[in-house]
Legacy VTK file of the C-alpha trace (Angstrom):
# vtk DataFile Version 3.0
C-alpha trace
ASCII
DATASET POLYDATA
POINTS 69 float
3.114 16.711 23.026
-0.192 15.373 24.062
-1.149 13.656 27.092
-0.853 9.927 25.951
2.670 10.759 24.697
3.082 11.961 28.240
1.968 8.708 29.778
3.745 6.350 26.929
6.651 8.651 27.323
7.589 9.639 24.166
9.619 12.426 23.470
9.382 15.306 20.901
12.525 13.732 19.273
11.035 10.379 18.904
8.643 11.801 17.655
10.138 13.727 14.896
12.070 10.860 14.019
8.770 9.049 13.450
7.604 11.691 11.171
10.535 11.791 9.056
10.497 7.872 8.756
7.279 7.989 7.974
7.281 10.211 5.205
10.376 8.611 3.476
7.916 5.265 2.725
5.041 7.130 1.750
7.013 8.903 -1.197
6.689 6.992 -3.989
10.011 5.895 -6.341
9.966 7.814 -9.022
12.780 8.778 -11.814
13.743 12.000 -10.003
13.253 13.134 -6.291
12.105 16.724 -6.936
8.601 17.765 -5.661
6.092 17.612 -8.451
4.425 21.018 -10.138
1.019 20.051 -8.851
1.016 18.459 -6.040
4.503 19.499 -4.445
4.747 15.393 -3.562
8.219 13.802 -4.111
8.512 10.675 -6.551
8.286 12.482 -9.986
8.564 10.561 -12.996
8.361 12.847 -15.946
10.410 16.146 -16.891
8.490 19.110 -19.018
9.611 22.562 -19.789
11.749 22.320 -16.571
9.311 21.298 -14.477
9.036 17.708 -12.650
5.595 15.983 -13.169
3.562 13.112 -11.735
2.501 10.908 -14.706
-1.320 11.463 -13.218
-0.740 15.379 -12.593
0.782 15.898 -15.978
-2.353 14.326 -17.476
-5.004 16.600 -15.343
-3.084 19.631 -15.745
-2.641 18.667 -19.661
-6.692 18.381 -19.920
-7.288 21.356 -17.817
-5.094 23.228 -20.217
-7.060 22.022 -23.099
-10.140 23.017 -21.432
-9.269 26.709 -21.177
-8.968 26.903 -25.009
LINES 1 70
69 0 1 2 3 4 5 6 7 8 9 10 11 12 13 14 15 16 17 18 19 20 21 22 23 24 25 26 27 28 29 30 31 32 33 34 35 36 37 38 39 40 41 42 43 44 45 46 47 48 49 50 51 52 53 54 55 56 57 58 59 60 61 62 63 64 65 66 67 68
């Protein structure tokens, strides 16, 4: 709690209920709400070998895979 919470009195509550708010928009909607492999964001879209994948993270960890061989 800093002081210009002090002086705008906000509480520690308000302000976890601010965080929690804010991080249910910046998810994105995806297919399925498990983190992703890569990034550990919510909003996955695609399922592989039992893992849940960002369309974008499945293709960068695809090409870094191809890379190694």
């Amino acid at each position: 709690m800093g002081i210009l919470d002090a002086i705008a009195g906000k509480k520690d509550a308000e302000k976890e209920q601010d965080r929690v708010e804010n991080s249910s928009q910046n998810s994105p909607a995806g297919k399925y709400s498990e983190p992703c492999s890569l990034c550990n964001k919510l909003g996955t879209e695609k399922k592989w070998m039992g893992k849940y994948w960002h369309v974008k993270c499945f293709r960068s960890a695809r090409k870094m895979a191809k890379r190694m061989f």
